[in-house]
C-alpha positions, -999 to 999 in steps of 0.1 A, spaced: -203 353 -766 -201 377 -744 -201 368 -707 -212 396 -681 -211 394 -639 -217 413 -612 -186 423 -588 -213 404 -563 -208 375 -583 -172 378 -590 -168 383 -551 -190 349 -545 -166 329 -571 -136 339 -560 -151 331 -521 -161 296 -536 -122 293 -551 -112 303 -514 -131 281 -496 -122 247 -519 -84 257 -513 -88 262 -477 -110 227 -475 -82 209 -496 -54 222 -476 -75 210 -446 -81 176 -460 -45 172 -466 -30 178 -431 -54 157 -416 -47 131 -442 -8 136 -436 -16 134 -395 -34 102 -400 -5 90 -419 16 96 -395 -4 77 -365 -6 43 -386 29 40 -395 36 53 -356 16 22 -349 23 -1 -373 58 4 -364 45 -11 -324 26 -38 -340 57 -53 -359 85 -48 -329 55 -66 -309 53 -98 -335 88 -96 -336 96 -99 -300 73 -123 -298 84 -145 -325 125 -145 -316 111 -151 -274 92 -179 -286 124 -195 -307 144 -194 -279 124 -208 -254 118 -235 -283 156 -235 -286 160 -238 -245 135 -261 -240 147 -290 -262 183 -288 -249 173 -284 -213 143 -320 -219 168 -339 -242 204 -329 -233 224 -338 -204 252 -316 -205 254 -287 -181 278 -266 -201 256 -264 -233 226 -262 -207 244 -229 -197 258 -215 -228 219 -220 -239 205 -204 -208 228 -174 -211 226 -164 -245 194 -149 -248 203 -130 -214 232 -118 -230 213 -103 -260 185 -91 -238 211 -71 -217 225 -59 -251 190 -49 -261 176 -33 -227 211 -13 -223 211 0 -255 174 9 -253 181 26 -218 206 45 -229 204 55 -267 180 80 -269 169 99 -308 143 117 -320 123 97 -343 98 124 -354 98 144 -388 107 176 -394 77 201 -397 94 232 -399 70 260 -409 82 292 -427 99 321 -412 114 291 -383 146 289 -367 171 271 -395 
């Protein structure tokens, strides 16, 4: 079997090749970018239930002692704990600063 084309038709195959690689390359960044935005977001949504969930224990925590216990010292110690770790927290988020991207280094870059 004997199979004969045209350089037209060649021309138009290897222009259909072309254009399904430069499609799939497309496809792929965007796909890669959108991975990038959940897991960017994701990332909020979980510190967010997180913060949440330890404020909530400890005003659980700080409201039974302070209702049903009559001692100031305790009252105190359970006052000023969760300001000490919030200070811990804010100062360390205040002054700790990283980069927290991925590296996208394209050929022929700076190394």
């Amino acid at each position: 079997m004997t199979l004969n084309l045209t350089p037209t038709q060649i021309l138009a195959g290897v222009g259909v090749l072309v254009a399904l690689f430069v499609v799939w390359r497309w496809s792929a960044r965007k796909a890669r970018r959108a991975a990038d935005a959940a897991r960017a977001s994701s990332r909020v949504v979980s510190l967010a239930g997180r913060v949440l969930f330890t404020g909530a224990t400890f005003m659980g925590f700080q409201w039974l002692v302070i209702t049903y216990v009559h001692n100031p010292t305790l009252v105190l110690v359970v006052l000023g704990v969760p300001d000490l770790i919030a200070a811990h927290v804010l100062t360390r988020l205040l002054t700790v600063t990283s980069m927290d991207t991925t590296n996208t280094r394209r050929r022929g870059g700076r190394r």
